[in-house]
N, C-alpha and C positions, 0 to 999 in steps of 0.2 A: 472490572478486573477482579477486585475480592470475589464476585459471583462464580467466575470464572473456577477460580483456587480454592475456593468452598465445595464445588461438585467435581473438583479432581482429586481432593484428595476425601470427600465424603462417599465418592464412587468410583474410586479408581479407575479413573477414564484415562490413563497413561497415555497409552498409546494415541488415543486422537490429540492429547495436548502435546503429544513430542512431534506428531505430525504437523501442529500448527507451529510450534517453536522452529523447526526445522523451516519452518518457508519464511517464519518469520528472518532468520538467518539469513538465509538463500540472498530475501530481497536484500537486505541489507548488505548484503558481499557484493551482489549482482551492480547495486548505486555505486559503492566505493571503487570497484573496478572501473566504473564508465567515467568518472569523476577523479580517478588518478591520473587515468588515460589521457583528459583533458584539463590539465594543470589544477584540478582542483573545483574545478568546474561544473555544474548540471547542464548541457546544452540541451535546449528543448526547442520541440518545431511546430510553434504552434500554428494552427490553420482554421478549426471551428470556435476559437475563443475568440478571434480577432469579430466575427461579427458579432458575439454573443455580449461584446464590452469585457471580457471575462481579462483579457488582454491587452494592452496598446502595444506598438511599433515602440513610440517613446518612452514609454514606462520599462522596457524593457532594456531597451540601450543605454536609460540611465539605472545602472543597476545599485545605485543608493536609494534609490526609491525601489525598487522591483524585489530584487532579494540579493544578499551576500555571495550565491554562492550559483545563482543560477543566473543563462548566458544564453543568446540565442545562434542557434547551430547554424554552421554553414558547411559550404565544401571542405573545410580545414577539419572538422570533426570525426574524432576516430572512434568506432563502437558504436557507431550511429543507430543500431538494434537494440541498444542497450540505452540511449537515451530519452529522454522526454518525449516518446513520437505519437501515443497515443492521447489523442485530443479531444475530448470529451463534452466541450461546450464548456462547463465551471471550471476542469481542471484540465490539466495535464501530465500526465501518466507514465510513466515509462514501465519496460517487465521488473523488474525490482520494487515497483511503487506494489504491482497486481500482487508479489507475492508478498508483502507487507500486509495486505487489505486481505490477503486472504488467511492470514495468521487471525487477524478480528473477524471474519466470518466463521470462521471453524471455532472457535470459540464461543462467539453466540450460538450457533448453530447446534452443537450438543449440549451447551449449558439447558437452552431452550427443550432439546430433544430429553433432555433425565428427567427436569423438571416435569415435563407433558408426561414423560410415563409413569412418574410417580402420581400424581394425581390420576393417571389413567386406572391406577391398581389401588387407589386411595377409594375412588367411587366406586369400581368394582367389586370392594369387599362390604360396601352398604348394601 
């Protein structure tokens, strides 16, 4: 993250870090909706974690062990596009999580990009 904050304000890349702060938002409003909707709740539906061990049935129902605040979704679940649906094998996803992980992509992704063209114009002038 310092790396991040070092080439935004050493190159004023503004714009692509308001682009990433902006999604980073988004996910974040996008989970608290789905999770007001549902008392407080994460309902997630998992499907490829169950063989991958990533998951159990009982680790889930007992949610003292599983997690505080996540719950497994059923017919009663409202916003069900907005929860836990995509299932990944290790984890479990919902759209809120993607625009989360996309806020630290775009972040790497031009930190990396300044970096490479500085040393691109670094060698170029030997």
């Amino acid at each position: 993250m310092v790396l991040g904050l070092d080439v935004l304000f050493r190159y004023e890349k503004y714009k692509e870090y308001i682009i990433a702060c902006c999604s980073l938002l988004c996910g974040f409003t996008l989970n608290y909706i789905v999770m007001s909707f549902n008392n407080n709740l994460m309902p997630i539906f998992p499907s490829v974690s169950y063989s991958t061990g990533y998951t159990q049935y009982d680790m889930i129902m007992n949610a003292s062990k599983f997690s505080d605040f996540h719950v497994l979704g059923d017919h009663t679940t409202n916003l069900i596009f907005l929860s836990d649906i995509f299932d990944v094998g290790g984890s479990i996803w919902s759209v809120g999580d993607v625009f989360c992980r996309l806020f630290a992509f775009i972040i790497v992704y031009y930190s990396v990009k300044i970096i490479n063209e500085r040393q691109t114009y670094k060698n170029s002038k030997l």
